[in-house]
VEXLOGU-827895 format. One record per residue: x, y, z of N, C-alpha, C, CB in turn. Coordinates in steps of 0.05 Angstrom, whole numbers, padded with zeros to 5 digits, always signed. Atoms other than C-alpha are relative to their C-alpha. Glycine has a CB too. Example, Ala and Ser with C-alpha at 12.3 -4.5 7.8 and 13.67 -1.06 7.14 Angstrom:
<nodes>
+00018-00024+00000+00246-00090+00156+00018+00024+00000-00020+00001+00025/-00016-00024-00001+00273-00021+00143-00015+00022+00014+00009+00009-00029/
</nodes>
This chain:
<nodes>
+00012+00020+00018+00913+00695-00492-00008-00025+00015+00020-00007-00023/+00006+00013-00021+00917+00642-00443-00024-00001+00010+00012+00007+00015/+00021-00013-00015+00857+00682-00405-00022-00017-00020+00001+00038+00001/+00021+00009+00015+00817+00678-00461-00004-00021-00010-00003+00011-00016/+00009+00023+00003+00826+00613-00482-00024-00020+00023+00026-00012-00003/+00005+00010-00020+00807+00595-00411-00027+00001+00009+00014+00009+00014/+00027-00022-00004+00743+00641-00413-00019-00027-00026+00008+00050-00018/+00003+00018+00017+00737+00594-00479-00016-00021+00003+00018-00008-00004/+00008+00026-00006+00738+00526-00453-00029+00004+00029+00033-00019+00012/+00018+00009-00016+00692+00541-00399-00027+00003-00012+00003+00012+00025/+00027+00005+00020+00636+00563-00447-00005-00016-00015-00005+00013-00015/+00007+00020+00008+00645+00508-00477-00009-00025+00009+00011-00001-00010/+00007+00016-00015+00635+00467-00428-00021+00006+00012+00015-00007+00012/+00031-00013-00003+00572+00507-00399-00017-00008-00026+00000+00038+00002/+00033+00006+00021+00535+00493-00472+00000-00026-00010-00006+00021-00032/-00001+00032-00005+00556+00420-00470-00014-00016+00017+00021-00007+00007/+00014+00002-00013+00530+00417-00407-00027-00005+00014+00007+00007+00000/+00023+00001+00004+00468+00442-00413-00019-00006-00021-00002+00015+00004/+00013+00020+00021+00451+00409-00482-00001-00033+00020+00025-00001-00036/-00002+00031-00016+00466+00342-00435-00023+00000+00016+00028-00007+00022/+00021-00008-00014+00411+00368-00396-00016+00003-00010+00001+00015+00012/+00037-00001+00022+00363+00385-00446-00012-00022-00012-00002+00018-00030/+00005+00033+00005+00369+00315-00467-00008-00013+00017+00019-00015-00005/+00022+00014-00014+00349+00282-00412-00015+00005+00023+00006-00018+00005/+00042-00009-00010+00288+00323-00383-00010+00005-00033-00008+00047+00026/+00026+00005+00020+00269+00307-00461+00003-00028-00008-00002+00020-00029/+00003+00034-00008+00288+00232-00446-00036+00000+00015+00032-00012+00032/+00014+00000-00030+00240+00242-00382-00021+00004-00008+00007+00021+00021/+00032-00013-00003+00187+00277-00417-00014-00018-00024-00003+00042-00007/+00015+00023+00025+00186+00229-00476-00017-00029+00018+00033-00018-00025/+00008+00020-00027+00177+00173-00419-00023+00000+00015+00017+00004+00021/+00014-00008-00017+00132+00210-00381-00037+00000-00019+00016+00030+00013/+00025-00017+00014+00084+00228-00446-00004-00030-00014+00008+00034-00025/+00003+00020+00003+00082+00149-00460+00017-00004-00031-00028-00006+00005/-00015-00003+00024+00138+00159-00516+00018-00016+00002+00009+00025-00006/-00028+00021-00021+00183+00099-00494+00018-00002-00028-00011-00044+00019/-00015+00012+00030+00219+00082-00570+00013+00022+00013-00013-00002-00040/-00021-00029-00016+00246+00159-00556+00019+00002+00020-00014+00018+00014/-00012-00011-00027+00255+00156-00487+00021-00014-00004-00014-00003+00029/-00014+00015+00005+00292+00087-00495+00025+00008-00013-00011-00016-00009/-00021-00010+00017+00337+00118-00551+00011+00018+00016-00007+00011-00027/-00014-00027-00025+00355+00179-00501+00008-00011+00016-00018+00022+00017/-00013+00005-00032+00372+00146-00442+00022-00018-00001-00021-00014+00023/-00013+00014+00006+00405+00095-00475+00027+00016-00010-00015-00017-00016/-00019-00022+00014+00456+00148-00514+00016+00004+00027-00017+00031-00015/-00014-00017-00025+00466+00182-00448+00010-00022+00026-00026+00025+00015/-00013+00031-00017+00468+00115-00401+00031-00002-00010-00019-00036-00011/-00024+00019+00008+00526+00089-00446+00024+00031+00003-00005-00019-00041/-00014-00024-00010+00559+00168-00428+00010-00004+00028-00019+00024+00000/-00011+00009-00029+00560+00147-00359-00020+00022+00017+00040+00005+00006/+00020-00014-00017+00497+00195-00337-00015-00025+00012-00021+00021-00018/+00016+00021-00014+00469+00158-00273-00034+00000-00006+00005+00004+00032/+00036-00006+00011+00396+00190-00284-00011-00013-00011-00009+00018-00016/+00008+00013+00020+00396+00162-00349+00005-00025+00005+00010+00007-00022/-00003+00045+00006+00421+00085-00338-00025+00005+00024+00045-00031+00015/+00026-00004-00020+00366+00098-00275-00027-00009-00017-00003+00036+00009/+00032+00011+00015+00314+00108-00323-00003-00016-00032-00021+00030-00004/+00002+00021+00010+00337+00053-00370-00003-00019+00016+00015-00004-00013/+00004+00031-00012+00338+00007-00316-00032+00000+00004+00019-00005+00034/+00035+00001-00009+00267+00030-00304-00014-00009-00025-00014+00033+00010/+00020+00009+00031+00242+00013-00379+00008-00024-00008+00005+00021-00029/+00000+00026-00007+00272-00050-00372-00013-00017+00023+00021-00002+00001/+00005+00014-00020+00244-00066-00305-00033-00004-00010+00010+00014+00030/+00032+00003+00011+00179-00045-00332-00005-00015-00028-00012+00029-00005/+00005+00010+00021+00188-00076-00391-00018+00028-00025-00017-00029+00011/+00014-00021+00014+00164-00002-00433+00017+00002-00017-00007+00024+00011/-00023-00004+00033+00201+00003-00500+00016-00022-00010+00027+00024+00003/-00011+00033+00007+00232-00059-00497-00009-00026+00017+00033-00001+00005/+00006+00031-00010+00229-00129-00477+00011+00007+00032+00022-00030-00021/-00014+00004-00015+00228-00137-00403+00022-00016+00006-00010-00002+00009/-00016+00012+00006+00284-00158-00381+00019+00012+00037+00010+00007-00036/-00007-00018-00032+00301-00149-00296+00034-00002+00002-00019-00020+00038/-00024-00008-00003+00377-00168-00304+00014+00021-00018+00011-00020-00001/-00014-00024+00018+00389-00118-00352-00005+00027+00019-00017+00005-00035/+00005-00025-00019+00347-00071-00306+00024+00001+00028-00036-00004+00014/-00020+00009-00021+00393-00096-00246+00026+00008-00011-00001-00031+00006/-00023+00004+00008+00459-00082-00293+00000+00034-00008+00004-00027-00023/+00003-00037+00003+00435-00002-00302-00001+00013+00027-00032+00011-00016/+00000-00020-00024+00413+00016-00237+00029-00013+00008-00030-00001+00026/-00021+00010-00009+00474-00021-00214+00020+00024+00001+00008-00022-00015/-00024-00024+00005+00523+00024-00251-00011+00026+00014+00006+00008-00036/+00012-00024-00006+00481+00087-00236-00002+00004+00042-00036-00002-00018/-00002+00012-00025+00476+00061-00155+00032+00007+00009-00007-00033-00002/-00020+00009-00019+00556+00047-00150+00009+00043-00012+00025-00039-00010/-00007-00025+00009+00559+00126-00175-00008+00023+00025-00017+00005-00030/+00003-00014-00027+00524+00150-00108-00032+00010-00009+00027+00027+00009/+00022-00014+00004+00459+00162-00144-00030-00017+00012+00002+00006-00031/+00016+00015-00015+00401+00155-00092-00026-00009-00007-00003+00011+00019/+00022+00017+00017+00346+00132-00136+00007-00027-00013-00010+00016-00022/-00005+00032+00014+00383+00077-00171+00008-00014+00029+00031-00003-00028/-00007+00029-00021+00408+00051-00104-00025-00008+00021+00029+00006+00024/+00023+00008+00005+00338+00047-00088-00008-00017-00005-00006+00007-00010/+00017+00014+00021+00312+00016-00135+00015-00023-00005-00006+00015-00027/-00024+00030+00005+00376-00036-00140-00014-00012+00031+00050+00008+00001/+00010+00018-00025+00350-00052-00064-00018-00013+00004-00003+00009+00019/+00020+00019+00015+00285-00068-00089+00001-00026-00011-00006+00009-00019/-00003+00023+00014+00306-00117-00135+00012-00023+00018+00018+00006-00024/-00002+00029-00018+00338-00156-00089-00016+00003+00027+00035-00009+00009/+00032+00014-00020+00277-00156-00043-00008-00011-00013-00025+00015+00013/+00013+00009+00015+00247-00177-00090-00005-00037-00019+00007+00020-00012/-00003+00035+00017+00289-00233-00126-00006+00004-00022-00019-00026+00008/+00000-00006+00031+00286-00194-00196+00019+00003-00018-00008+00019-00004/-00027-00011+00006+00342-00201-00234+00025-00021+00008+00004+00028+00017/-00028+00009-00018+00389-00234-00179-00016-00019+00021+00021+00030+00017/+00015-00003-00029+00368-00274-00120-00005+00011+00019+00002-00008+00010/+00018-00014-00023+00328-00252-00069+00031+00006+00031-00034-00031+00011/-00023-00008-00027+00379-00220-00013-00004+00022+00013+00029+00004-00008/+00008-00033-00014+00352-00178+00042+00021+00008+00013-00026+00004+00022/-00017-00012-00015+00420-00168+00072+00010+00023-00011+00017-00016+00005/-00017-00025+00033+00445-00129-00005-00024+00028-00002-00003-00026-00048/+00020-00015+00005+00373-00102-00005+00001+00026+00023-00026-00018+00000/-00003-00021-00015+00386-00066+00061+00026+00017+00010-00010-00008+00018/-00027-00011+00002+00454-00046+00045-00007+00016-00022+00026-00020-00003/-00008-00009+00027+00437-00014-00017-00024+00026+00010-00005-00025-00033/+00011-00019-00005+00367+00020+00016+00009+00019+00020-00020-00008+00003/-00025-00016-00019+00421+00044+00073+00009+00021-00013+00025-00015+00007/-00020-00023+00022+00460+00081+00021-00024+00026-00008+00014-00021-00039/+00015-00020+00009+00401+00111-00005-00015+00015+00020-00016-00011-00019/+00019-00018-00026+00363+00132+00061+00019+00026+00012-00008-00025+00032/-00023-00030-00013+00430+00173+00085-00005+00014-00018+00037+00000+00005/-00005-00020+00010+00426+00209+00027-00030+00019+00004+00011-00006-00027/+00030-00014-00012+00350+00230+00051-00024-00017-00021-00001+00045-00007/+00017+00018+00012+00314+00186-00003-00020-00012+00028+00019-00023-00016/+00008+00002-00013+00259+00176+00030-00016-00027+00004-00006+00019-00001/+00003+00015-00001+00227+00119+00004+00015-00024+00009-00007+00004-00013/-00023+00013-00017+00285+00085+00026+00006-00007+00023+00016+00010-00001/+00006-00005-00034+00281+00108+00097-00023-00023+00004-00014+00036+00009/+00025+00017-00008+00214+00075+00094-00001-00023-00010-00025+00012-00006/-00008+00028+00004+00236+00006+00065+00018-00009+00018+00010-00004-00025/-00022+00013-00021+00294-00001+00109-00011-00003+00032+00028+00021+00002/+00016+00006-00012+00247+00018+00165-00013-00023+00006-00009+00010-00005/+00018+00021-00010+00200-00037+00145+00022-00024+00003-00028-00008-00022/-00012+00029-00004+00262-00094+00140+00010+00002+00031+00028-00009-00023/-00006+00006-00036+00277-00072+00218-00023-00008+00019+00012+00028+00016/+00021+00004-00012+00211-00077+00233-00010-00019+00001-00013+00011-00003/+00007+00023+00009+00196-00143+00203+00025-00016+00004-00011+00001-00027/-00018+00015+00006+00270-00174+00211+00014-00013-00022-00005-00010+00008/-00021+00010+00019+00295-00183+00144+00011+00011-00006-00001-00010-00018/-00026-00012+00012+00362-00181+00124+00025+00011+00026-00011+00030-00020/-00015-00017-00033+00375-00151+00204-00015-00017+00014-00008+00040+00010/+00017+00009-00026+00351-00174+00266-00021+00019+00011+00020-00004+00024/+00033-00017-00006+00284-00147+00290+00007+00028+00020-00028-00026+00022/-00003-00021-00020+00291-00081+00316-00013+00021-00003+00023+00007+00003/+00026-00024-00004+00237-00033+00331+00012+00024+00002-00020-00003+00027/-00015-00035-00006+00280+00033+00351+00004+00004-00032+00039+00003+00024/-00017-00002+00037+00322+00018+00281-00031+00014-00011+00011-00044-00023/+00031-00001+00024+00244+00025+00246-00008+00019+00002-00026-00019+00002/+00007-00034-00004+00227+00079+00282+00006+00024-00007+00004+00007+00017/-00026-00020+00015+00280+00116+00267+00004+00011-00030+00027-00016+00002/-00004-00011+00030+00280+00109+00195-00030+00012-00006+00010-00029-00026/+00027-00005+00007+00196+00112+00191+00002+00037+00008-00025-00023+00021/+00003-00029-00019+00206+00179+00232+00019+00016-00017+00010-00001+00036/-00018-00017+00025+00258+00206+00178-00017+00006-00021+00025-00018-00014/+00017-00008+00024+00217+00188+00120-00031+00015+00012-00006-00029-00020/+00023-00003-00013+00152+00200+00158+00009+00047+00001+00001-00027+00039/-00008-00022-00006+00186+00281+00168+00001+00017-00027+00024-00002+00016/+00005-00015+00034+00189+00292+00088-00029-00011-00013+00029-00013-00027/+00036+00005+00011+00113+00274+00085-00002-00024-00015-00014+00025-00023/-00003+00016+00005+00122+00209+00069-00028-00019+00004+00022-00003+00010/+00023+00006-00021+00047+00175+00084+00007-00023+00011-00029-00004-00010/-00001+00022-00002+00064+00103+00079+00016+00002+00030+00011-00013-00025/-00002+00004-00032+00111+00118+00136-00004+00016+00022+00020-00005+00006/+00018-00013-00023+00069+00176+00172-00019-00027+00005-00020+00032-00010/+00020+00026-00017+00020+00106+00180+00014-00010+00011-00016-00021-00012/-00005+00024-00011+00071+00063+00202+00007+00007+00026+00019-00015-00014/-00011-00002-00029+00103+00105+00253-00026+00013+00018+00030+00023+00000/+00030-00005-00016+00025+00118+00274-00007-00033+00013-00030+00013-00028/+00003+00030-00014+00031+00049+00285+00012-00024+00022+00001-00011-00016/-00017-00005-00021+00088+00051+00324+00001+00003+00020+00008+00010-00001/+00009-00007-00016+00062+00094+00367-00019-00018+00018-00007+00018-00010/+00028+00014-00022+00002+00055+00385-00006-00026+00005-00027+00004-00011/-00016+00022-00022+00030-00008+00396+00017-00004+00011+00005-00017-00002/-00028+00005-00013+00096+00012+00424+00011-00005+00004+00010+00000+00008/-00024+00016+00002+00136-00013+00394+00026+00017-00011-00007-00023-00020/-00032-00021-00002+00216+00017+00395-00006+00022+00009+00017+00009-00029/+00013-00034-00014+00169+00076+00430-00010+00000+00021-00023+00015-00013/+00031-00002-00026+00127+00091+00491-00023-00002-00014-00005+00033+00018/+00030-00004+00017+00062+00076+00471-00011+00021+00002-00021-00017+00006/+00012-00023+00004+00024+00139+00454-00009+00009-00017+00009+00012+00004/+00018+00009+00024-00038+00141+00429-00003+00030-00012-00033-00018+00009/-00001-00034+00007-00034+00225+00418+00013-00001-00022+00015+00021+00020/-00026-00005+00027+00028+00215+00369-00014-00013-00021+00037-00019+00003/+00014+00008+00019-00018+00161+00335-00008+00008-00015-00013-00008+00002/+00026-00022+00020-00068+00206+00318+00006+00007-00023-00008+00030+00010/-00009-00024+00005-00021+00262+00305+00009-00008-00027+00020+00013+00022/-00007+00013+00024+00018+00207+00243-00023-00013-00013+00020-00020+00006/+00016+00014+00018-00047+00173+00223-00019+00022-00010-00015-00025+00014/+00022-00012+00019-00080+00236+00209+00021+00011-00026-00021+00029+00019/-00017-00005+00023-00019+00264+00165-00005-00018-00017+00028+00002+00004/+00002+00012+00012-00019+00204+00134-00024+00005-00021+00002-00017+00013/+00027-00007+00010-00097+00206+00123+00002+00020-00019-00019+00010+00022/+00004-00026+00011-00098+00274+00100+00009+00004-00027+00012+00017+00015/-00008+00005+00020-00052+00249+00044-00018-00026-00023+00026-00004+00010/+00019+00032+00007-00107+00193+00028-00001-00020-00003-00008-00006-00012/-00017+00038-00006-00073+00131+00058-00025-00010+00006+00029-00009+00033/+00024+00020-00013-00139+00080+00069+00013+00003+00024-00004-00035-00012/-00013+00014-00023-00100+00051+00120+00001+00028+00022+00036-00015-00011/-00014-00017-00028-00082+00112+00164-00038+00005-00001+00032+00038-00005/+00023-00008-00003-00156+00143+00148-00018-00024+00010-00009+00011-00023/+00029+00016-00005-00200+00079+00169+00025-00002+00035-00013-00042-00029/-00013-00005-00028-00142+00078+00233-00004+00018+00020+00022+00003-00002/+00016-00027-00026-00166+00147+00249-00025+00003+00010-00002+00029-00009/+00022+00002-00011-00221+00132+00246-00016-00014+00026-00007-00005-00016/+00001+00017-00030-00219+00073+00301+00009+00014+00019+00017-00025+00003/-00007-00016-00023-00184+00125+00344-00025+00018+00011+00024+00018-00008/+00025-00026-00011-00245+00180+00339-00020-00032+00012-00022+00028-00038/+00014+00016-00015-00292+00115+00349+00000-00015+00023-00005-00010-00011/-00006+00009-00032-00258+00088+00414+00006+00023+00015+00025-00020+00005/-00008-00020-00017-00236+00154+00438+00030-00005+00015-00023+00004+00019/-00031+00007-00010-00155+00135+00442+00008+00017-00018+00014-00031-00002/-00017-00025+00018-00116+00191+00433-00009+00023-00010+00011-00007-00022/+00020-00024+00010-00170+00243+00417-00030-00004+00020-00008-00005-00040/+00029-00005-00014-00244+00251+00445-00016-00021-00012-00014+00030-00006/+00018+00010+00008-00294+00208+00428-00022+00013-00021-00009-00007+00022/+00017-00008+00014-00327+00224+00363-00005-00009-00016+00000+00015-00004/+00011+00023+00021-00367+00180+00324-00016+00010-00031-00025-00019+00020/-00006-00016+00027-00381+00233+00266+00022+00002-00011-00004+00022+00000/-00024-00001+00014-00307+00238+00255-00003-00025-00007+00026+00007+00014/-00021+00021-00013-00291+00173+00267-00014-00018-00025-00003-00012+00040/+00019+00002+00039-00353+00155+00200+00014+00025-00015-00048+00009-00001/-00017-00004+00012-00316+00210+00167+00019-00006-00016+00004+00003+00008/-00015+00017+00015-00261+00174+00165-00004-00023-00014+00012-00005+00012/+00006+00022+00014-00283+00113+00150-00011-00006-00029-00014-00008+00014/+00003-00005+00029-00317+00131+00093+00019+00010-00015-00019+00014-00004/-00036-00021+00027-00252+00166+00057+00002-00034-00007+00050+00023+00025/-00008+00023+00009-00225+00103+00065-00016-00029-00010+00015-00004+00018/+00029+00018+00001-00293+00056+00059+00000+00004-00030-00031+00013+00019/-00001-00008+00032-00293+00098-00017+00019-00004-00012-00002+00025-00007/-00024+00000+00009-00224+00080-00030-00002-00047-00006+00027+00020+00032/-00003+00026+00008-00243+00003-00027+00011-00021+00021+00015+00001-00023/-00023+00023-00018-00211-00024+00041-00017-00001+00018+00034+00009+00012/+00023+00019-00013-00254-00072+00063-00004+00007+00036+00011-00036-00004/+00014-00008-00020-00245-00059+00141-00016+00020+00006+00011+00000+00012/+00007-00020-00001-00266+00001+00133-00028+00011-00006+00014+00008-00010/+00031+00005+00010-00331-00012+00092-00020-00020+00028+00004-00024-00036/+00004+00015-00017-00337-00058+00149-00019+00022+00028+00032-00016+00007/+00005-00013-00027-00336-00010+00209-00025+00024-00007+00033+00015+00013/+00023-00023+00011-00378+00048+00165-00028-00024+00003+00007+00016-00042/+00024+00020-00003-00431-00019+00157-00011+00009+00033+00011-00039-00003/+00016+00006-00025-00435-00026+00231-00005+00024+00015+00015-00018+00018/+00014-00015+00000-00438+00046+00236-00028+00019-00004+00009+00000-00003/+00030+00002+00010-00504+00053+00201-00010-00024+00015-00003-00003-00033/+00026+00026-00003-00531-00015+00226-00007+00008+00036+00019-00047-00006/-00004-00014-00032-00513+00020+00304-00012+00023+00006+00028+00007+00008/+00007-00028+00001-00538+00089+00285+00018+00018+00016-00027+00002+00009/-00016-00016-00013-00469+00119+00314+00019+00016-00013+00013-00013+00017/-00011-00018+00022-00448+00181+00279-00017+00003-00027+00030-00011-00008/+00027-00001+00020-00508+00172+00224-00020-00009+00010+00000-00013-00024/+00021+00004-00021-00577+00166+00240+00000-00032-00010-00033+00020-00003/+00000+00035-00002-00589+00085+00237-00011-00013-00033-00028-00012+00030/+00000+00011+00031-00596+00057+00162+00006-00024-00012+00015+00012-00012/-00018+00025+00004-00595-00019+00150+00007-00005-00032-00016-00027+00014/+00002+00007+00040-00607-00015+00070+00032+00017+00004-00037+00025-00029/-00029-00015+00003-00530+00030+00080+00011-00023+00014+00006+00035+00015/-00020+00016-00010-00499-00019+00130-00008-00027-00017+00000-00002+00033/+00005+00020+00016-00526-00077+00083+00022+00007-00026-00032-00001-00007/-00017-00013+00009-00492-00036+00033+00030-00006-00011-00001+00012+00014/-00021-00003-00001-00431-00032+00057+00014-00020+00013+00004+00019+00008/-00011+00027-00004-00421-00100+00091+00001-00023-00020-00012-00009+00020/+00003+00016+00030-00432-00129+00022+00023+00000-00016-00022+00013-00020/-00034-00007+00021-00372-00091-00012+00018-00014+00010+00017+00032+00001/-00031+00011-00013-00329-00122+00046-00001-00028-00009+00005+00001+00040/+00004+00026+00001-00358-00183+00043+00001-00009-00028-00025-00007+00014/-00004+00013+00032-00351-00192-00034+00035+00007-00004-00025+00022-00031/-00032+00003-00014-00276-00181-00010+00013-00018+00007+00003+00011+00019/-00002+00025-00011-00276-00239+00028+00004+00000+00031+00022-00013-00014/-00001-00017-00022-00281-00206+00093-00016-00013+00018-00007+00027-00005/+00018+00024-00014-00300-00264+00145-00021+00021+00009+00016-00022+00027/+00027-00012-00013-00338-00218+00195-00018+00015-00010+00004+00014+00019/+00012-00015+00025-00369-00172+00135-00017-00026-00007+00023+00013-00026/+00018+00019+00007-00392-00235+00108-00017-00013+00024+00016-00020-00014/+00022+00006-00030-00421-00256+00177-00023+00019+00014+00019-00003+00026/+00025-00027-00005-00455-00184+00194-00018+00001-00032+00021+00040+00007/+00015+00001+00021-00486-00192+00126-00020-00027-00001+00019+00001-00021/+00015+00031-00006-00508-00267+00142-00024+00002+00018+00020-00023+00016/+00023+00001-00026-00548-00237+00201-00020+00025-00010+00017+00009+00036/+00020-00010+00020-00576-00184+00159-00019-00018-00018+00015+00014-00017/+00017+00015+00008-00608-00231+00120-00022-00019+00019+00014-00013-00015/+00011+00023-00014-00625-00278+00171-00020+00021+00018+00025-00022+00019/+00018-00018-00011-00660-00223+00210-00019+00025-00013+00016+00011+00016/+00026-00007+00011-00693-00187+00156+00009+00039+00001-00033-00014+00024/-00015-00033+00000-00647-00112+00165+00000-00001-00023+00029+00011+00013/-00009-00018+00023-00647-00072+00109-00003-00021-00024+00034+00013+00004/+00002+00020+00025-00663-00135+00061-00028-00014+00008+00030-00026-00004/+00026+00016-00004-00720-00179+00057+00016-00028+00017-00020-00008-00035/-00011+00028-00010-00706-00245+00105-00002-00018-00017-00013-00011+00023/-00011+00017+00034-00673-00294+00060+00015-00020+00013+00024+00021-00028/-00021+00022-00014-00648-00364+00094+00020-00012-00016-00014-00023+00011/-00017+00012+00017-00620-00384+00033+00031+00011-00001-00013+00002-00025/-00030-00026-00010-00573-00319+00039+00017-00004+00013-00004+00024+00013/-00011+00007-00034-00565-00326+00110+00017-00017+00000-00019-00012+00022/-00019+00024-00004-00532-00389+00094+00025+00002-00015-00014-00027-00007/-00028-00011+00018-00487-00368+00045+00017+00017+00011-00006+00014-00025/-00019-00019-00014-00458-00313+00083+00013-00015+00025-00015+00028+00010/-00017+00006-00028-00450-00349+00149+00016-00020-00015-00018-00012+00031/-00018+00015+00008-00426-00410+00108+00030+00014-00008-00013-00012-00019/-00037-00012+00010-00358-00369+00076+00003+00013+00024+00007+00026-00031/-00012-00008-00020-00354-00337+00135+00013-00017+00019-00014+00011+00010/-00013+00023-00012-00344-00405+00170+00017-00005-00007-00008-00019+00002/-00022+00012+00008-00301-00435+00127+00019+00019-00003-00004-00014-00021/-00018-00005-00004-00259-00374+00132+00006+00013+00027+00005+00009-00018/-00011+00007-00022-00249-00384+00199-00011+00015+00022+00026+00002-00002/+00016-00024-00028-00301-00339+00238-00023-00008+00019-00015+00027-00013/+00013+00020-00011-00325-00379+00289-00029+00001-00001+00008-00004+00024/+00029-00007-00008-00385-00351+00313-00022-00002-00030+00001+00037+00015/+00023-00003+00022-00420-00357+00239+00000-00034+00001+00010+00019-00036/+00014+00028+00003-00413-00439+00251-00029-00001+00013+00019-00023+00014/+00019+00001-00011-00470-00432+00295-00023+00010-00015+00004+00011+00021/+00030-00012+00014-00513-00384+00258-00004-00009-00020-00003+00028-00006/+00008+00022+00034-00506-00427+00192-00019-00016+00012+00031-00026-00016/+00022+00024-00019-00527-00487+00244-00032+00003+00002+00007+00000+00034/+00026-00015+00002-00585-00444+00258-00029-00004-00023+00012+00027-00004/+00020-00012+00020-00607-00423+00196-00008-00028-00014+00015+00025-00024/+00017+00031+00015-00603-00500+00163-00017-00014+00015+00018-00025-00010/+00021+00027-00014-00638-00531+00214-00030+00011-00004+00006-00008+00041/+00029+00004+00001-00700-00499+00193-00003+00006-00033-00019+00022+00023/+00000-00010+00028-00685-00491+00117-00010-00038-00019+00043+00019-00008/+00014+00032+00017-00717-00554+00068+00029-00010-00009-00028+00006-00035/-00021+00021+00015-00665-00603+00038+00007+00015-00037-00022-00040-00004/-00008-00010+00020-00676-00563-00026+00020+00030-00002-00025+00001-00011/-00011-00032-00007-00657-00493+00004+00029-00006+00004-00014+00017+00032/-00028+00000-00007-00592-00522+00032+00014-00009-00022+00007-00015+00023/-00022+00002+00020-00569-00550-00031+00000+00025-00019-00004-00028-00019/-00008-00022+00019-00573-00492-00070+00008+00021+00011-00017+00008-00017/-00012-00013-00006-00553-00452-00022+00036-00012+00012-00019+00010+00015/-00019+00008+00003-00493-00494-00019+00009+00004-00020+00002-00017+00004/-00017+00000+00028-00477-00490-00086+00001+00023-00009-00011-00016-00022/-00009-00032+00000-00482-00413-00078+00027+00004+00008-00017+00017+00021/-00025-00010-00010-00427-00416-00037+00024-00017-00009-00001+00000+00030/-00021+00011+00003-00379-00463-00064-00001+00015-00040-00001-00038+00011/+00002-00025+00011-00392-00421-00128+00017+00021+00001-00020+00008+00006/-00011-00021-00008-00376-00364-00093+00035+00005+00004-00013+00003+00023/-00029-00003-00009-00314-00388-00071+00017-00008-00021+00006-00017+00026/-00024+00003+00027-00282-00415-00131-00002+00029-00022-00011-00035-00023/-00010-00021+00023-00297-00345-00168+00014+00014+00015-00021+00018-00015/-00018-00020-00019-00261-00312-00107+00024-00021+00010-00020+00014+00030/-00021+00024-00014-00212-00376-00099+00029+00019+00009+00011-00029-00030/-00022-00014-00010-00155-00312-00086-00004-00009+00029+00001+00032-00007/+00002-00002-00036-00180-00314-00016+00008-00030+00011-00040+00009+00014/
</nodes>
């Protein structure tokens, strides 16, 4: 009898179990399907059970503020519990917060004690935050191996953010031998995953020929992934690709184009290769009024060589041309005052 009682309790605890489980992957999926009142009610039930998952992803609908009122110390007071339980998403996401200064004050010493916890357990994003506070010095003292180390952990579970960094690693050598081969070898993984950043990086590699061959079809390739993605150097280098004819045949109405996107970015030398487009009559009609507007923001954000070609362009522009092309650019700059 014994036996069978024994046989008993454990089936009962198997369909306890797995009702606890069906609850929250239908927390998760209420969450996921923009059902937050639901999800909120689920996670909340099971949080106050003492499931880490669940206070996890209450702290997350508090942090986000989804179903309820934000509210970051409450989010800070879930992952907390769920964190001191060993669970490597809430201690995460608790390390966040105090990078951050959400919740609690800002403390990168707690922040890299808490993404510590979570990187041993293989969390990966973790790896690659603790990474960047060795790499940058907060919270630790600056240490390039440390960065490496963790970028090259997360970087090993396909991580892009830190397949770029430790591509970046590589190729200024830093905590590494420099080596521009490994570059490649992390900025194309990265790429391949459709990081801007690594793809307009590979692309500077195919276009100098560091670390690979010289190839100025890849090297526009790349640039364009990332040029279509919106990151301005990149629109930059594809511009001066077309305006060079290296890797496409020569096209100034494309590098006009595309030094426009950067330059409506705020992208000093974009706005300066666009200033000389005008002023020289590529791919646009010659336009001094232009000319002056581009080299002007380009000056004032700090790119020398466009003081001159402004100089240039006003000294043969009328008294009327320069005020309105002044008032283009101060215009310009208060609708882009981010920059």
């Amino acid at each position: 009898m014994k036996y069978i009682k024994y046989i008993a309790l454990l089936f009962t605890l198997f369909i306890t179990c797995h009702a606890h489980a069906d609850d929250l992957a239908d927390a998760w999926d209420a969450y996921e399907r923009g059902d937050y009142p639901t999800a909120f009610k689920s996670f909340s039930t099971l949080a106050e059970q003492g499931d880490a998952k669940a206070q996890t992803g209450l702290g997350l609908m508090y942090e986000e503020g989804r179903g309820v009122e934000q509210d970051y110390q409450a989010a800070m007071q879930w992952y907390r519990l769920a964190a001191e339980q060993g669970f490597a998403e809430a201690q995460f996401n608790l390390g966040v917060m105090y990078a951050n200064g959400r919740g609690v004050a800002q403390d990168y010493q707690a922040a890299i004690k808490w993404y510590r916890q979570a990187a041993e357990q293989g969390n990966a994003k973790a790896q690659f935050n603790l990474g960047v506070m060795y790499d940058e010095g907060r919270g630790a003292p600056q240490d390039y191996q440390a960065a490496v180390k963790w970028f090259q952990r997360a970087a090993e579970q396909g991580f892009a953010e830190a397949q770029y960094s430790l591509g970046v690693m590589y190729y200024n050598g830093r905590g590494v031998e420099q080596d521009y081969q490994a570059a490649v070898k992390w900025y194309r993984r990265a790429a391949e995953q459709g990081d801007a950043l690594a793809q307009h990086n590979l692309g500077v590699m195919y276009d100098e020929g560091q670390g690979v061959a010289q190839d100025y079809e890849a090297a526009v390739q790349w640039y364009r992934l990332a040029a279509e993605q919106g990151f301005a150097e990149a629109q930059t280098n594809l511009g001066w690709m077309y305006a060079q004819g290296r890797g496409v045949p020569r096209d100034y109405q494309a590098a006009v184009l595309w030094f426009r996107l950067a330059a409506e970015q705020g992208l000093a030398k974009s706005q300066y290769n666009l200033g000389v487009m005008y002023d020289e009559g590529q791919g646009v009609a010659p336009d001094d009024i232009k000319a002056y507007l581009w080299f002007n923001l380009a000056a004032a954000a700090g790119f020398d060589r466009a003081i001159a070609a402004r100089d240039a362009v006003a000294g043969r522009m009328t008294p009327a041309q320069l005020t309105k092309a002044q008032a283009l650019a101060t215009a310009w700059s208060e609708k882009h005052s981010r920059w």
